[in-house]
C-alpha positions in Angstrom: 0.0 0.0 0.0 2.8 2.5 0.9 4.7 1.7 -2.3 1.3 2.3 -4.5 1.1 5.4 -2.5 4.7 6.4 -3.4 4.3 5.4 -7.5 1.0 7.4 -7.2 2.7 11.0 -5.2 5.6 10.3 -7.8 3.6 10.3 -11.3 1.5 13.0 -9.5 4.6 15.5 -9.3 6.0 14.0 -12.9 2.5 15.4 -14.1 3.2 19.1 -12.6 6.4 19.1 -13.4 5.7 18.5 -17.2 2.7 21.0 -16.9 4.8 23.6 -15.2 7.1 23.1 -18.4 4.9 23.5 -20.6 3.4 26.3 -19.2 6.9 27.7 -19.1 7.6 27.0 -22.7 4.4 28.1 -24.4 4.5 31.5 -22.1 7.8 31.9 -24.0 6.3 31.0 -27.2 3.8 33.7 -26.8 5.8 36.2 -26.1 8.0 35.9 -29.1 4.9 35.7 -31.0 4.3 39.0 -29.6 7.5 40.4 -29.5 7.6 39.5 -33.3 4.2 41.3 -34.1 2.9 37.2 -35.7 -0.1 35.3 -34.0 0.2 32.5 -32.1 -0.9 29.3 -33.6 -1.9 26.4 -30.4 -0.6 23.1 -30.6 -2.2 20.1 -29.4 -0.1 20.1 -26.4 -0.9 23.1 -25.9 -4.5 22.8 -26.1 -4.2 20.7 -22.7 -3.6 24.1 -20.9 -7.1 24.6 -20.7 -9.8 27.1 -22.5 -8.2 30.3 -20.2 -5.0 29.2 -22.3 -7.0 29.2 -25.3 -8.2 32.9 -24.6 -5.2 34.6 -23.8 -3.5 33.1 -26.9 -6.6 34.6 -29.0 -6.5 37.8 -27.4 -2.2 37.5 -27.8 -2.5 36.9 -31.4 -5.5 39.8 -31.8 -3.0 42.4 -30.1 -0.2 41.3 -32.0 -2.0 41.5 -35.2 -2.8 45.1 -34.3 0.0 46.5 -33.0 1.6 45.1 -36.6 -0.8 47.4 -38.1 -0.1 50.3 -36.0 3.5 49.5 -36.9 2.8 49.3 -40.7 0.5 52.2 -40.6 3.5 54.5 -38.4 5.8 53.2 -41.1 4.1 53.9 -43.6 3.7 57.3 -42.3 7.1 57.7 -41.9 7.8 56.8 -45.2 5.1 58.9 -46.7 7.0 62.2 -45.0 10.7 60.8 -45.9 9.5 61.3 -49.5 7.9 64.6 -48.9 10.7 66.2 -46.7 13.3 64.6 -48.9 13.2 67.0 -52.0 13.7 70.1 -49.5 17.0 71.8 -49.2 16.2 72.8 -45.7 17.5 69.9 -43.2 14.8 68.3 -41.4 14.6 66.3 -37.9 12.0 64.4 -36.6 12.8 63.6 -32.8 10.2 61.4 -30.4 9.0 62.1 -27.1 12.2 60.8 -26.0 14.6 62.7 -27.7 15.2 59.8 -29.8 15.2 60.9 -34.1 12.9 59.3 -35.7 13.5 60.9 -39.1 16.2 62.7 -41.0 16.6 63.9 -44.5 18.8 63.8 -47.0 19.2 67.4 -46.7 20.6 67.1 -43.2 22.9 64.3 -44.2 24.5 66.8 -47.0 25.2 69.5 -44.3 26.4 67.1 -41.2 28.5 64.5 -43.4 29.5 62.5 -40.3 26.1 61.9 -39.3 25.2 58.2 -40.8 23.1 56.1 -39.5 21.2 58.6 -37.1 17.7 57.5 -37.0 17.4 55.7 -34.1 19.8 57.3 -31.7 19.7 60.1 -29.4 19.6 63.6 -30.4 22.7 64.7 -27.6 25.0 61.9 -29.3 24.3 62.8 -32.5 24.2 66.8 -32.3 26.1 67.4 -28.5 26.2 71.2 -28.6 24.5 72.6 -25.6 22.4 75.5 -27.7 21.2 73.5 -30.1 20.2 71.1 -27.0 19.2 73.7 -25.0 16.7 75.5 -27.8 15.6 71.7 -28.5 14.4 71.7 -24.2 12.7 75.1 -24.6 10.7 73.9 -28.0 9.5 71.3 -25.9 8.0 73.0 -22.9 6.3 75.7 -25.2 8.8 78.7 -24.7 12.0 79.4 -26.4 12.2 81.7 -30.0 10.1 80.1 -32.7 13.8 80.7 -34.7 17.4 80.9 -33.1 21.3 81.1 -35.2 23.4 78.4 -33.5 26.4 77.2 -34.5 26.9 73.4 -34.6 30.1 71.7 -34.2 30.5 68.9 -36.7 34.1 68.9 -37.2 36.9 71.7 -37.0 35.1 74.3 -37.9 31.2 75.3 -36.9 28.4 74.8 -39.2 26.0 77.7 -38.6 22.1 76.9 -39.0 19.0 79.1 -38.5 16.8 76.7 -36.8 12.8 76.5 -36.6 11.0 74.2 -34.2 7.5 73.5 -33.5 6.1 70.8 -31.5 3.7 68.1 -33.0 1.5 65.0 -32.0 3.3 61.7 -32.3 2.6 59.7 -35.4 0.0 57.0 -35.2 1.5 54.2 -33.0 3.9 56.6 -30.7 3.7 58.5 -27.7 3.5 61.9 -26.0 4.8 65.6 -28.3 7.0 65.0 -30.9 9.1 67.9 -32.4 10.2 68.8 -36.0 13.4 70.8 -36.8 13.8 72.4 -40.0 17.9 73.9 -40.0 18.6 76.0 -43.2 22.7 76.2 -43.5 23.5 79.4 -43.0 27.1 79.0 -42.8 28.4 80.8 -45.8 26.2 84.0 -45.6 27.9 83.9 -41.9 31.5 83.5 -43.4 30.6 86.3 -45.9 29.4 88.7 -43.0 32.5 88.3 -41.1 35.1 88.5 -44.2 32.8 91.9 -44.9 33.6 92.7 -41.2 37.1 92.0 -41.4 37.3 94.2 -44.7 35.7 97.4 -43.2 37.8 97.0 -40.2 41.0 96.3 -42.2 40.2 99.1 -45.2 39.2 101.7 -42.3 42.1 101.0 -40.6 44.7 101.5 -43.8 43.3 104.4 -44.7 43.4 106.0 -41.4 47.2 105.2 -40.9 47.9 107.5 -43.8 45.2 110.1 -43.7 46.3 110.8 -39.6 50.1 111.3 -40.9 48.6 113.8 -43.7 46.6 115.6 -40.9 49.2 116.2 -38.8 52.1 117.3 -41.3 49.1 119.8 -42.9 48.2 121.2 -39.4 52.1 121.9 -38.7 52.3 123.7 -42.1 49.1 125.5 -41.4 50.5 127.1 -38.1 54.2 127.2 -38.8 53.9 128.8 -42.5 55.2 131.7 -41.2 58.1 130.5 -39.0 59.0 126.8 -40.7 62.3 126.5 -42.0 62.4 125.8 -45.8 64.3 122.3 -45.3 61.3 121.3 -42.9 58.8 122.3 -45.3 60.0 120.2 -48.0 60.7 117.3 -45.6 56.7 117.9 -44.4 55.7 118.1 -48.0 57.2 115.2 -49.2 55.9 112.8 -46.5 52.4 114.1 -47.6 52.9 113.3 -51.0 54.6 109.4 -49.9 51.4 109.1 -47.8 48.8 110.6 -50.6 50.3 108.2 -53.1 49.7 105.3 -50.7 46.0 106.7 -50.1 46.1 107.0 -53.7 47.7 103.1 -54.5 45.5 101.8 -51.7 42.0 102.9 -53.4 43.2 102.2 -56.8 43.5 98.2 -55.5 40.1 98.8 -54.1 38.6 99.8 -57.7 40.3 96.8 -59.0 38.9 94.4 -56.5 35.8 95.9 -57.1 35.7 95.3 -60.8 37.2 92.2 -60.7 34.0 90.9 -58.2 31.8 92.7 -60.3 29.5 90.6 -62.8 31.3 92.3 -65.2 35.1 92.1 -65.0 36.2 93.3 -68.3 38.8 90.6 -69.2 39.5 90.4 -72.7 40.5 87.6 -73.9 42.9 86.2 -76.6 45.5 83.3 -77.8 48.7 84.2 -76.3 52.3 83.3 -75.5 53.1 83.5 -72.1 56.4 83.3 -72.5 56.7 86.6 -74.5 55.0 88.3 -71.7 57.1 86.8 -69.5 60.2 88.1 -71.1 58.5 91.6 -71.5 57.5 92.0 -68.0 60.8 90.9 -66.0 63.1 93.7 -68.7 60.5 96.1 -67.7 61.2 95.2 -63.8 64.7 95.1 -64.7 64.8 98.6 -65.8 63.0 99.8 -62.7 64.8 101.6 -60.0 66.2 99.2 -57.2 65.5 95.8 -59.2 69.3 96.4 -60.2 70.3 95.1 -56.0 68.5 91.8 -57.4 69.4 89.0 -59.7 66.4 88.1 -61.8 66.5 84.8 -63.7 64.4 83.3 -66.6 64.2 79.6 -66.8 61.1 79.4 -70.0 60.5 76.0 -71.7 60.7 76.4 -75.2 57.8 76.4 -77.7 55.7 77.0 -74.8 52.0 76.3 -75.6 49.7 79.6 -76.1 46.8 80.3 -73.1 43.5 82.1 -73.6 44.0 85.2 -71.7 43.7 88.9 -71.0 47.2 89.5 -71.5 47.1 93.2 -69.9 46.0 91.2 -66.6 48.3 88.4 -66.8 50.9 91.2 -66.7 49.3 92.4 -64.1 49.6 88.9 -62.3 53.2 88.9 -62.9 54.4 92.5 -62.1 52.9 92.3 -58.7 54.5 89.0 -58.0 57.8 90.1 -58.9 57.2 93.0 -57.0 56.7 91.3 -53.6 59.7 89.2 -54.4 61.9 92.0 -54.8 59.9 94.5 -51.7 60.2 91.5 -49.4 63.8 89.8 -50.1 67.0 91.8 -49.1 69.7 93.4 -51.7 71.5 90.7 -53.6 68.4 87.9 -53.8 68.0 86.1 -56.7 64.3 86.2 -58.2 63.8 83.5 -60.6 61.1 83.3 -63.3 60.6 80.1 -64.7 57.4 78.1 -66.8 57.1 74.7 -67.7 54.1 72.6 -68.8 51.5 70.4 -67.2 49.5 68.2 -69.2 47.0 70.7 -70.4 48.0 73.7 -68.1 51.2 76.1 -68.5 52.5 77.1 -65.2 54.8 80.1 -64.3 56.0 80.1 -61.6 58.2 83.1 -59.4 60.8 81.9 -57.1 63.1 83.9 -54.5 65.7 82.7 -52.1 64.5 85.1 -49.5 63.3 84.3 -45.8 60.2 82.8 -46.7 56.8 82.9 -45.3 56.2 80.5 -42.3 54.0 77.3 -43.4 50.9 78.4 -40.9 50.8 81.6 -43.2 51.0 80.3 -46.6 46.8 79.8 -46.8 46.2 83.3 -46.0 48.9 85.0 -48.4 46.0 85.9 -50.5 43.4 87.4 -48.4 42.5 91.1 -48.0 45.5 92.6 -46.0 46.8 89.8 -44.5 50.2 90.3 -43.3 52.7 87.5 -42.2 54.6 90.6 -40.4 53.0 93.7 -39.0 53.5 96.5 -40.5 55.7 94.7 -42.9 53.6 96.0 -46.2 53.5 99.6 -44.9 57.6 100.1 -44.4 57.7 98.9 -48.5 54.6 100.8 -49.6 52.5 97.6 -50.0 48.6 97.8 -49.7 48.1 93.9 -48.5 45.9 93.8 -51.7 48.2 92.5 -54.5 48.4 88.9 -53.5 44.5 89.5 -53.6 44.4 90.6 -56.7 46.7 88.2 -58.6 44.1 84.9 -57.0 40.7 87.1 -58.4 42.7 87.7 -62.0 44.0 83.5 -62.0 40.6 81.9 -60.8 38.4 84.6 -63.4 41.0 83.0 -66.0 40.0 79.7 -65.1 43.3 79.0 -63.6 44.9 78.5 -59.9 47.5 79.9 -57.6 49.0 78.4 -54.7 52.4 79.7 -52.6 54.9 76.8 -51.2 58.6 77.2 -49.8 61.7 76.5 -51.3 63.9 73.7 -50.2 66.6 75.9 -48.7 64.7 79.2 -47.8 62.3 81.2 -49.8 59.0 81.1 -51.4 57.5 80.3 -55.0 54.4 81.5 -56.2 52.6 79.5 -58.7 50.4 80.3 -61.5 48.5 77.7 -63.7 46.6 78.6 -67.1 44.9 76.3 -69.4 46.8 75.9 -72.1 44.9 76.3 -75.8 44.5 73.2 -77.7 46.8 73.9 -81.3 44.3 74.3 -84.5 44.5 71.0 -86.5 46.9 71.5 -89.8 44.5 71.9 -93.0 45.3 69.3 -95.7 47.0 70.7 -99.3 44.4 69.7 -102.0 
């Protein structure tokens, strides 16, 4: 009796233990049914669970099945604004209740390069700059400037949006106030105000140099007339004149400039030989007073192919090149002026053996009134426009010009001109 006691307590707890497995393993079936957004087929085993089972798997697969639609009916959604917002130049962001982005367009991918595979993750990892983050808070709770200029670091240098927010309901299928950012790229009108900045500031303060030195030498005529000794008064008029011809130099560059930006620059252009000029412009320097303390050296390839160019600017181009050269290298340097060819381009190229211009300085040789030392270009009678002038002249040409040192101390400025394809020989009937 005890052992058919025993064989009937042990089949007893066989049974729950293969019903509390069951249990266990169809729960987990379930779940992945839901989890996967698929109803959940019974089987037979199953069915021994009992009718509750039978229920909850019915309502399982019913809320699965719905919850797949919601899902098909948000993506779709989402899809449906990807192709509207996608033909926009304006970058736009679509972030959750959660801060999470839900959308981005192709438009934001163009101006933020580095940010791939964004949808998904959190708006601070993707844009981390406090104002931006900080504008994104106070869209959210109903305050902050319906549009705000913030500058966005996405690399070395900041990429300036004007942003516009406004918050909006979640998309079927999500939760709580969504928000939508448009950013329009703003960056080069920003890079354009401050070079405009920089210009005034730099122009006013090259002309003032110059016009306080006038002032003052006019004023000390003005009340000594009577009194001055002659010596003085030449010495006093001659600095006027020095500093009027600067004045004078300094809005002639200006004009240029001007033109030169203009939609209208007034280069003519024809078939010519570079070389010739070449050879024209360096006797001319030659001949000039003070070129004699230099050494200036022509190095021209032979039958030199012809360029399409205004040659009157190209001369330009060249004269105020060799004019730095010999300004900024001391008595005895040797200025060489040499061309060669490159595929389809000519290049000329001027050369000195001077001190050279540190590496950090060579990119900004050719801005506005850059100088690699202060007060360098004033001592020589420079305007800091030349170097300006010679990159608008190349780049109208279709060409480039670049700076680099010379091995052994100096610098060489490089020109490069498309050279014209030769007319095809006619045939002698």
């Amino acid at each position: 009796m005890i052992y058919f006691a025993f064989a009937l307590l042990l089949a007893a707890t066989a049974f729950a233990f293969k019903r509390q497995r069951d249990q266990r393993l169809a729960i987990r079936d379930l779940a992945d049914a839901v989890e996967n957004r698929r109803p959940f087929l019974q089987d037979e085993n199953q069915k021994a669970l009992g009718a509750d089972w039978g229920r909850l798997c019915a309502a399982a697969s019913a809320a699965a099945a719905e919850l797949g639609k919601l899902q098909s009916a948000r993506s779709g959604q989402l899809l449906q604004l990807e192709t509207t917002l996608g033909s926009l130049k304006e970058a736009v962001l679509l972030v959750d209740d959660r801060d999470y982005i839900v959308l981005a367009n192709a438009a934001f991918q163009a101006i933020f390069p580095r940010a791939r595979k964004i949808v998904g993750r959190r708006l601070d990892l993707v844009l981390p700059t406090p104002a931006f983050l900080e504008y994104a808070a106070a869209v959210r709770s109903g305050g902050g400037d319906a549009r705000r200029e913030i500058a966005l670091h996405d690399g070395s240098e900041p990429v300036w949006v004007e942003a516009t927010a406004a918050r909006i309901p979640a998309l079927e299928g999500g939760n709580g106030t969504w928000a939508i950012f448009v950013l329009h790229d703003i960056t080069r009108q920003r890079r354009l105000e401050n070079q405009r900045r920089d210009f005034v500031a730099n122009v006013s303060h090259e002309l003032r140099t110059p016009l306080s030195v006038i002032k003052g030498y006019v004023e000390t005529l003005v009340d000594g007339q009577d009194t001055m000794d002659p010596g003085d008064r030449a010495r006093f008029l001659a600095t006027i004149q020095r500093h009027t011809d600067r004045l004078n130099a300094i809005l002639e560059d200006l004009l240029t400039l001007s033109r030169l930006e203009s939609d209208t620059p007034d280069i003519q252009v024809e078939s010519m030989d570079l070389s010739a000029l070449a050879v024209e412009v360096v006797d001319g320097m030659r001949a000039r007073t003070g070129a004699g303390n230099h050494v200036i050296e022509l190095a021209l390839v032979p039958d030199c192919p012809r360029v399409a160019a205004d040659a009157g600017r190209i001369a330009q181009v060249l004269g105020n090149l060799l004019d730095n050269a010999l300004k900024y290298t001391p008595a005895g340097s040797r200025v060489r002026v040499a061309s060669r060819v490159d595929g389809s381009n000519v290049e000329l190229s001027v050369e000195d053996n001077g001190p050279g211009i540190p590496s950090k300085d060579l990119p900004h040789v050719f801005e506005r009134f850059y100088r690699v030392e202060k007060g360098r270009s004033r001592e020589t009678g420079g305007t800091g426009l030349g170097l300006s002038i010679v990159k608008h002249i190349v780049q109208l040409h279709g060409g480039r010009v670049w700076a680099e040192p010379v091995p052994g101390g100096g610098v060489a400025f490089r020109i490069s001109l498309p050279a014209v394809a030769p007319a095809p020989a006619r045939a002698t009937p």
